[in-house]
N, C-alpha and C positions, 0 to 999 in steps of 0.2 A: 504494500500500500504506500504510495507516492505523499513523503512528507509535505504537511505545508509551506509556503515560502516564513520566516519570522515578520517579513515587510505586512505580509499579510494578516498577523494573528496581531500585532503592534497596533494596524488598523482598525482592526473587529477589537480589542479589547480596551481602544479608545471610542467607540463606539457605545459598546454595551456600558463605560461609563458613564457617557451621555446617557443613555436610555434612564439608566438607575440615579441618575440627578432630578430626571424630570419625577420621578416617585418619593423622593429624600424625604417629603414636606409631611409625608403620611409618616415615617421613620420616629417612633421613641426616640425624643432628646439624647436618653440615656443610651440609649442601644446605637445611633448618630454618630455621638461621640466615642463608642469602642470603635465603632467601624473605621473612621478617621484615624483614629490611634492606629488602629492595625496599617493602614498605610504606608502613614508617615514610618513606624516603626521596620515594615519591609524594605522601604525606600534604606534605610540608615543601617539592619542588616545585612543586606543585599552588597553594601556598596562596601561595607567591610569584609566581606567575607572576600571582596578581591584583595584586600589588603593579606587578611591572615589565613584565608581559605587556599587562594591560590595563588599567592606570592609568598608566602610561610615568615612573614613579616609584626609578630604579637604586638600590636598597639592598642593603649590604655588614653588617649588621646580623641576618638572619636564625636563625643560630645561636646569640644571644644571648637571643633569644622563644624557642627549643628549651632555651635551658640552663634559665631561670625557672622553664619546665613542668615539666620533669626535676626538676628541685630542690625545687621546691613538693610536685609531686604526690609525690615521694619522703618528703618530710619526713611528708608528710597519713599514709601509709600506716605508718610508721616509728612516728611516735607513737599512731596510731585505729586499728591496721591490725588489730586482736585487743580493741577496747572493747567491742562489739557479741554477740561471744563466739567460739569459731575454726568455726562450721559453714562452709561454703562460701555460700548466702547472705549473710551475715551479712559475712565480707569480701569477696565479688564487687562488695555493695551500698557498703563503704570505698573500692574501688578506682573504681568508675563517678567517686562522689564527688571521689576525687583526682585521676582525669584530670582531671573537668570544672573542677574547680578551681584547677589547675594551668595549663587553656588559658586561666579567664577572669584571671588574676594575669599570664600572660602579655599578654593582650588590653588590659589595664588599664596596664602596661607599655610598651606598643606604642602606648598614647594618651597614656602621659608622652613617651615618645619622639617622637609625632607632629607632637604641637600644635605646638612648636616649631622643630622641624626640617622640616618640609614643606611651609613659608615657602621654602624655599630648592630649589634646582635640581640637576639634572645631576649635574657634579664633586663641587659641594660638600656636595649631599645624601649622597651618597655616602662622602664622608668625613664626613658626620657622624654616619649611622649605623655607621659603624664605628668611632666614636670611643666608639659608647655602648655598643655590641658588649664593645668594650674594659673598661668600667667594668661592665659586668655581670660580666664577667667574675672581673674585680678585687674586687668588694663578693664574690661568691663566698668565692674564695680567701683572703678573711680573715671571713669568716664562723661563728665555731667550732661553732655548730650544723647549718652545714651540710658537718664535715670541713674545709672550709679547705683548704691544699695536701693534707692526707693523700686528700681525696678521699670519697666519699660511699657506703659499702657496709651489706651486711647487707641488701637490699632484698628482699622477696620474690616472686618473678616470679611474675605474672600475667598477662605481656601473651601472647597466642598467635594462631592463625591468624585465631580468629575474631575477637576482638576486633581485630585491627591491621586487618584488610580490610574490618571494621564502620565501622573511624575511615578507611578509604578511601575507601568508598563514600558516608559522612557525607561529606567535604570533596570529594568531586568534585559530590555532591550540589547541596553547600552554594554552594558557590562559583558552581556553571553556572546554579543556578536566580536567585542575586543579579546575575550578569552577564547572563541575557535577561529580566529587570525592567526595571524603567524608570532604575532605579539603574544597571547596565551601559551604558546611553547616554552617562550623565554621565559615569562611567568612559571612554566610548573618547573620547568628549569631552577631557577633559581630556589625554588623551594624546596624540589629535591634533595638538590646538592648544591648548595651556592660556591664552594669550592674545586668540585669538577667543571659548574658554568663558566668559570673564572678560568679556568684549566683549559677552557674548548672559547675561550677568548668572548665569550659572551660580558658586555658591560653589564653586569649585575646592578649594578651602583641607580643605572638610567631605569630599568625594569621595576624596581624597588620604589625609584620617584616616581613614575609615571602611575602604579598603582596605586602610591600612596594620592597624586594630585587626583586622579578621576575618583577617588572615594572620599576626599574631605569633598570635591564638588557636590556630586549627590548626597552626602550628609549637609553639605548647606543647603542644599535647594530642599531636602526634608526641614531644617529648620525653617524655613521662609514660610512652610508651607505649617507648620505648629503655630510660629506667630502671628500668622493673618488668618488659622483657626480660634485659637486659646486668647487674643487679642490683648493678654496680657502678659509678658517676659520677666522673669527676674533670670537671675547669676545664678544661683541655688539649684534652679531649673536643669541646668546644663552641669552639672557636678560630676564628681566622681562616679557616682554612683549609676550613674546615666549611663556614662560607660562600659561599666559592667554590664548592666542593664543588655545591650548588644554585643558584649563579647558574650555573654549565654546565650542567645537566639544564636548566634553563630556556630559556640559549639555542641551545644543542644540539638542543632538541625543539621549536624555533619557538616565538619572543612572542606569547602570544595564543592560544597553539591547549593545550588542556587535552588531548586525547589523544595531541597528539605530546608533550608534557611528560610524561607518564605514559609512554610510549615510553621516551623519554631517562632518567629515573629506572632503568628497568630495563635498559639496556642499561650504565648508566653504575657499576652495581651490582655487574653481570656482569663488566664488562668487570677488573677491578683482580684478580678473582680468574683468571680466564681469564688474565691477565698472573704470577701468580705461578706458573702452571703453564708456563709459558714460559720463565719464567728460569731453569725446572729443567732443561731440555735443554742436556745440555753441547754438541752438536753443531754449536748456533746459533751464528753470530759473536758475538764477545764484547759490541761494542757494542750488539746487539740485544739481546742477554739485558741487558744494564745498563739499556738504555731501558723495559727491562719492570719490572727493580728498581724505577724511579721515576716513578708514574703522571700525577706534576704533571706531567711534564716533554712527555709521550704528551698531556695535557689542553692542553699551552701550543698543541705542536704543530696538534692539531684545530684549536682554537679560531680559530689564524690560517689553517688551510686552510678553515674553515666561512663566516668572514667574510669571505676574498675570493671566496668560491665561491657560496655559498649566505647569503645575509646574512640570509632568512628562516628562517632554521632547516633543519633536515633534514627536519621537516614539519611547515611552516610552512601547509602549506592543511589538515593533518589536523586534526577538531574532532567534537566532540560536537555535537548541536544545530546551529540555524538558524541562528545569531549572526555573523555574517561580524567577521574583527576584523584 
């Protein structure tokens, strides 16, 4: 049976988001806003997993590329957002603008970030993007144009079904079509063996930045797409813990495999509100209900039953495409 073209399913799955926009309005507030989350959340999965999925690159840095887009693309809309005049063209055309601009500030970010830290390995890459994580942070919070501690509101929401599963369907797009190029070899290349790549004269160095700059992009253009949903930003937002937050969807849904990562996005989405509904049954033992109060602690747990069990993911063979990784 003769595969589809991806041009093709990119088209239809911007499509059927239109359709499901035109019904939003009938959509549970509550049930709206998981759905939205699960987006943005795939978006920011997704574009990591070309970092440590398929470049074998561990960064703790991710939600720092999200805070830049959020902040950027907020500020773009805040000051242009009404230049133009207020029809809906006229600001649909600000907004496209501030995402896109928001992901490439973050991208451009993500190559200050890179050049110099993706020299280094493992542990300590690791702690170094999250030292920068850190300092994004920080320039933030003293930032007075961008609210500073008080935080960053007044935003005007824009973001909705169709657009958040347009910026879905772009980065899974985006992502699958640069991993089975010829660029994806040097990708699994480097992650293999970054020292036989180096040995067969592959520049590691470039392969490393370029996954690193196309993933802080789509984590900005997912923040763009939080702050002109959630219409109000703080620093706090975008923490530490954020980051974690998507390095488990990533290795929850298998390194390397793009549909179990999208899996894990969603289950991992679900799962925190399905736990608040949990903690409301007085019936439960108490310590059960408490362990639902606290989802890091349900996340520590997995995490070390996944690693001794399943070290590839939970589906670790599930994939789009042909690409074995």
């Amino acid at each position: 049976m003769r595969r589809l073209n991806p041009k093709i399913l990119l088209i239809l799955a911007v499509v059927l988001a239109a359709v499901a926009n035109v019904f939003s309005s009938s959509i549970n507030p509550y049930y709206y806003d998981i759905l939205i989350t699960i987006g943005i959340n795939i978006i920011l999965a997704v574009s990591l997993n070309l970092v440590i999925g398929y470049t074998g690159q561990f960064s703790l840095g991710h939600a720092g590329f999200m805070a830049v887009g959020a902040y950027f693309s907020a500020w773009v809309t805040l000051n242009f957002g009404f230049v133009l005049g207020a029809t809906v063209p006229a600001t649909t055309t600000v907004y496209v603008l501030a995402l896109a601009s928001g992901g490439l500030v973050a991208a451009a970010t993500g190559l200050l970030v890179g050049v110099p830290s993706l020299r280094l390995r493992g542990d300590y890459l690791a702690i170094v993007t999250l030292g920068f994580s850190e300092i994004i942070k920080g320039v933030i919070q003293n930032a007075e144009p961008l609210g500073a501690q008080r935080g960053l509101g007044g935003i005007v929401q824009h973001t909705d079904i169709f657009w958040t599963f347009t910026g879905v369907a772009l980065a899974v797009y985006g992502i699958l079509a640069l991993v089975h190029s010829t660029y994806g070899s040097g990708f699994l290349a480097v992650r293999d063996d970054e020292i036989a790549a180096e040995a067969m004269g592959i520049n590691t160095t470039k392969y490393k930045v370029l996954a690193f700059v196309i993933g802080a992009f789509f984590a900005g253009l997912a923040g763009g797409l939080y702050a002109h949903f959630k219409q109000f930003i703080h620093p706090e937002g975008f923490n530490f813990l954020k980051s974690v937050d998507i390095v488990v969807m990533v290795i929850l849904g298998g390194m390397g495999s793009t549909a179990g990562v999208c899996l894990a996005a969603v289950i991992l989405t679900i799962l925190p509100e399905l736990l608040r509904a949990v903690s409301d049954y007085p019936w439960l033992p108490e310590p059960v209900r408490n362990l639902a109060d606290n989802r890091m602690i349900l996340y520590s747990v997995l995490l070390i039953v996944l690693m001794l069990n399943r070290p590839q993911g939970l589906f670790g063979k599930l994939n789009f495409g042909s690409r074995k990784s």
